[in-house]
N, C-alpha and C positions, 0 to 999 in steps of 0.2 A: 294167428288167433289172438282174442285178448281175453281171452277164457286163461288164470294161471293155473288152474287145474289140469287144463290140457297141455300147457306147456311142459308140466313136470311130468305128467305121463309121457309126451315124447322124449324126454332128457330119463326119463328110468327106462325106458323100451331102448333107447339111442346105443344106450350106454349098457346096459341088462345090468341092473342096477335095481335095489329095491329103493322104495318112499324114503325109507328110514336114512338111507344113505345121502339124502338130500340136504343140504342147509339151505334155506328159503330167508333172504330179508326182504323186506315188503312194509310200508308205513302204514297199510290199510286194513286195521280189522276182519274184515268180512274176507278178503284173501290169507290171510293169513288163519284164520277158521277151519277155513273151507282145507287148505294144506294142512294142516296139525288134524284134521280128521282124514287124512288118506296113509297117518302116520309119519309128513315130513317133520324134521326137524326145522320148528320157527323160531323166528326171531323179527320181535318189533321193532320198525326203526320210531326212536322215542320224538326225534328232530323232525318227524315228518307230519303227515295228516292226520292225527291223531288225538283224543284228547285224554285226560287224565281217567274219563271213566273207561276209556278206550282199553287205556294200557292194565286199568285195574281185570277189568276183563280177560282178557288175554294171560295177564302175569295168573289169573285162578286154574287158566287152561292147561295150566303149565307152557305157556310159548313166554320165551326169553325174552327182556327189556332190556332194547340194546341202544347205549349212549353215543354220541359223534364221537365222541372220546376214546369209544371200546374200539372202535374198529383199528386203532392203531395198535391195540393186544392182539389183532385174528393174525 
């Protein structure tokens, strides 16, 4: 599928896992929405497709702005 909504329901069903147990990176707005409303925890990637009202957006949703930089803190 390229539905990410279904993805992550099969990786919580796979796994019997709740949403919340999920970290989701995705440079795409409208996917990362759609996840942070099924209760994943997200995370913007800032380097990718995105723009600055993009990431304003998201950072109000509370979903994390993540630098090429951070990933070598995860």
């Amino acid at each position: 599928s390229t539905d990410k909504n279904e993805k992550l329901k099969i990786i919580k069903d796979k796994f019997n896992i709740d949403y919340k147990d999920i970290f989701f990176i995705d440079d795409n707005f409208i996917n990362l929405k759609d996840a942070f409303s099924l209760g994943v925890e997200c995370y913007m990637a800032t380097w990718g497709f995105n723009n600055k009202e993009q990431q304003k957006e998201a950072n109000k949703l509370g979903i994390i702005l993540l630098k090429l930089e951070d990933i070598k803190n995860i």
